[in-house]
C-alpha positions in Angstrom: 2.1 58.8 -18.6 0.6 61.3 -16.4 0.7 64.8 -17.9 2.6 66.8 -14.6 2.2 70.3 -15.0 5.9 72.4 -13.9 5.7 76.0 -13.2 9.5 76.9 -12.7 9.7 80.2 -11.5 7.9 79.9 -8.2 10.3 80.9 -5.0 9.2 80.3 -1.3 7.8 84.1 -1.4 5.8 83.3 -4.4 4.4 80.1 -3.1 3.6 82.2 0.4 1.7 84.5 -1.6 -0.3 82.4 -3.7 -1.3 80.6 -0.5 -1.8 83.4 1.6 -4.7 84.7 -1.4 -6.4 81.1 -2.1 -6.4 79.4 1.0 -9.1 81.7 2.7 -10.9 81.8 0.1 -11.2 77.9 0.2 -11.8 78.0 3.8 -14.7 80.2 3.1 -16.1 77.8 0.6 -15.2 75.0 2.8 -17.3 76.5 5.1 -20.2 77.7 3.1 -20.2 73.9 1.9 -21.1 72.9 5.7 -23.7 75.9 5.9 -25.4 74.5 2.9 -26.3 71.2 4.3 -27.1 71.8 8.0 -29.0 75.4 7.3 -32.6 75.5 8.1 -33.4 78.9 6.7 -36.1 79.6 4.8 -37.0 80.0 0.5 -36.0 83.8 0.4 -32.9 83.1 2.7 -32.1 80.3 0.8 -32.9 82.1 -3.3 -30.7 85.0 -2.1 -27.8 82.8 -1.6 -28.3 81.3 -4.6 -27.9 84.4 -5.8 -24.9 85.9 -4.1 -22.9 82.4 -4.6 -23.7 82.5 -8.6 -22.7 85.6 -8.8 -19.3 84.9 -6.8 -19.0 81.8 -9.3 -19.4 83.8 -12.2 -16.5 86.4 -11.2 -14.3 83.8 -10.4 -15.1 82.0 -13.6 -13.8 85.5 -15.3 -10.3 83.9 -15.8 -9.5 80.4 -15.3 -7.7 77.4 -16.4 -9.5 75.2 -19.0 -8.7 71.9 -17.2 -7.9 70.2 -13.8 -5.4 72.3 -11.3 -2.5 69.0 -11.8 0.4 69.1 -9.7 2.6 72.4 -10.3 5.8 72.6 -9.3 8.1 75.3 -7.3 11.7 76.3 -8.6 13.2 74.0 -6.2 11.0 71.1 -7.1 8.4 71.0 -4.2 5.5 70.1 -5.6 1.9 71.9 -5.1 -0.9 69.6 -5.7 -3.3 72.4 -4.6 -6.7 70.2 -6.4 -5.8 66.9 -4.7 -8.9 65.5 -3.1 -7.6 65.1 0.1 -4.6 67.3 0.9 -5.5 70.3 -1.7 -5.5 73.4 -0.3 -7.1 75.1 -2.9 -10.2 72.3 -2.9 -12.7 73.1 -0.3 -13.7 69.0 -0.9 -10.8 68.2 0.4 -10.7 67.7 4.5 -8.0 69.0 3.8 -5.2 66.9 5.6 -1.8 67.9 6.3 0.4 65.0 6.4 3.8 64.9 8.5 6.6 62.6 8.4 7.1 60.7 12.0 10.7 60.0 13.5 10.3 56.1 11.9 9.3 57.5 9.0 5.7 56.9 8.6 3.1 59.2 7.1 1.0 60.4 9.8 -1.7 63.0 9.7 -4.3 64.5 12.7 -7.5 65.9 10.8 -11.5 66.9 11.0 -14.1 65.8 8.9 -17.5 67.6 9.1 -20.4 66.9 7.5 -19.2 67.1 4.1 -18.0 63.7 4.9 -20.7 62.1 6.6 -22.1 58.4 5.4 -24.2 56.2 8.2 -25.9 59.3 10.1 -23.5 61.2 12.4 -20.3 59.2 10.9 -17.6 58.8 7.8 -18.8 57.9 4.6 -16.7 54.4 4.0 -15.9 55.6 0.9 -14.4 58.7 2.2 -12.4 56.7 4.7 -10.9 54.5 1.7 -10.1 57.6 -0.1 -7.9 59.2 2.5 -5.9 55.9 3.5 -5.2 55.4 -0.1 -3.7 58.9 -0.2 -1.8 58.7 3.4 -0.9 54.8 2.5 0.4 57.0 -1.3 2.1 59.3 0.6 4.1 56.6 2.9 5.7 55.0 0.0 6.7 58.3 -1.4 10.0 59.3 -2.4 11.6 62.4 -4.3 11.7 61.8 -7.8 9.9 58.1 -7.8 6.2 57.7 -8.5 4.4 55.1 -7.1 0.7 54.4 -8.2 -1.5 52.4 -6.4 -2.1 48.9 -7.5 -4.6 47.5 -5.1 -6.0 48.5 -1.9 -7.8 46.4 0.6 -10.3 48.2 3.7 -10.9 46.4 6.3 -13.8 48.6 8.7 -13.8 47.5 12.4 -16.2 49.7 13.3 -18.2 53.1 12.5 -16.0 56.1 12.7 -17.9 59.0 14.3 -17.2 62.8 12.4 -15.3 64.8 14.5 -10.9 64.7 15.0 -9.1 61.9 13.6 -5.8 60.5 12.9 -4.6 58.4 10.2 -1.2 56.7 9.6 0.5 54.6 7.2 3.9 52.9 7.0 5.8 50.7 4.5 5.9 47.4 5.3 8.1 45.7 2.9 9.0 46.1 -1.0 9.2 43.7 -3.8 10.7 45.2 -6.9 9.1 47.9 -8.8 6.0 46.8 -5.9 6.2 48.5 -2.8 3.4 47.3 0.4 2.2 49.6 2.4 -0.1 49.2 5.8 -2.4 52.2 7.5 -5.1 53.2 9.3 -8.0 55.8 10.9 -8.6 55.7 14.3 -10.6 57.7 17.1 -9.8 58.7 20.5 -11.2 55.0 21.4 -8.8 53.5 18.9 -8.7 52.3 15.6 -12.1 52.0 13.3 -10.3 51.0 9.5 -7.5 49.5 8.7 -6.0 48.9 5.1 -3.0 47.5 3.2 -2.4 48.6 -0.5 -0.2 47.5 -3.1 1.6 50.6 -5.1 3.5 50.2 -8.3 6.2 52.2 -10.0 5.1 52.4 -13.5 7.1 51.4 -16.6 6.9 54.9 -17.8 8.3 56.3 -14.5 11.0 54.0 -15.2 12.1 54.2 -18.4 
């Protein structure tokens, strides 16, 4: 069973606040991250950032928690899965993408990936494109209260997907008992570049 961390006592305002401190700080971070592998400065440049960033490091390391950030939970039960690798606001590794909910009820998301991201020279990492339609094809078959793991996923890449804007979408396509299939994809302004389906289970624990 997957240890879910609740926090109880967080309202709107609270969650608003904590936001409104982190998130530019992960931005910064996010964008120090992209400094740090295009940069061309030279050795004293480069040792004095070392400097300044261990020493930021080591005053944010003054109080933290002793394990990963988990999903936390706000008094009315939204969760905040502020670590998450590709939606966590508080993880500058994270794109981050911000996933909406479409009219027919597909997960849909527009997003940018840098070079942070980058795989074949100028393009996504296929790994990275993998990761992020298992989350958005995740995210389709959500629903309040239900968790759905995934089973199996299957990538199918059509063609190189350049860095830059993107959008990825997902949908379910049918369900099978505690099984539920899902379909998704990346695409570019030309069109679509990967394609996957995935297989997500609800776990016996979830169940019982």
């Amino acid at each position: 069973m997957l240890d879910y961390t609740h926090v109880e006592n967080l309202g709107a305002t609270d969650v608003a606040r904590l936001r409104a401190l982190y998130e530019p700080l992960t931005r910064s971070v996010r964008d120090l991250i992209d400094a740090t592998i295009r940069t061309e400065v030279g050795a004293d440049e480069v040792a004095a950032a070392k400097a300044e960033i261990d020493s930021a490091a080591a005053r944010l390391r003054a109080k933290q928690v002793d394990r990963s950030f988990g999903i936390r939970y706000c008094a009315d039960g939204d969760p905040m899965p502020w670590g998450n690798a590709v939606i966590g606001v508080r993880n500058p590794a994270a794109p981050p993408l911000v996933i909406r909910r479409a009219p027919d009820g597909s997960a849909v998301s527009d997003f940018h990936l840098g070079a942070a991201f980058e795989g074949p020279p100028g393009h996504v990492h296929g790994g990275v494109s993998a990761m992020i339609l298992d989350h958005v094809l995740g995210d389709a078959v959500s629903t309040p209260g239900v968790h759905r793991l995934t089973g199996t996923i299957t990538v199918r890449y059509l063609r190189l997907t350049p860095l830059g804007r993107l959008h990825a979408e997902a949908r379910i396509s049918h369900t099978e008992g505690v099984k539920t299939y899902a379909v998704g994809r990346i695409a570019d302004e030309a069109g679509v570049t990967v394609e996957a389906t995935g297989v997500f289970v609800e776990p016996r624990w979830s169940r019982d």
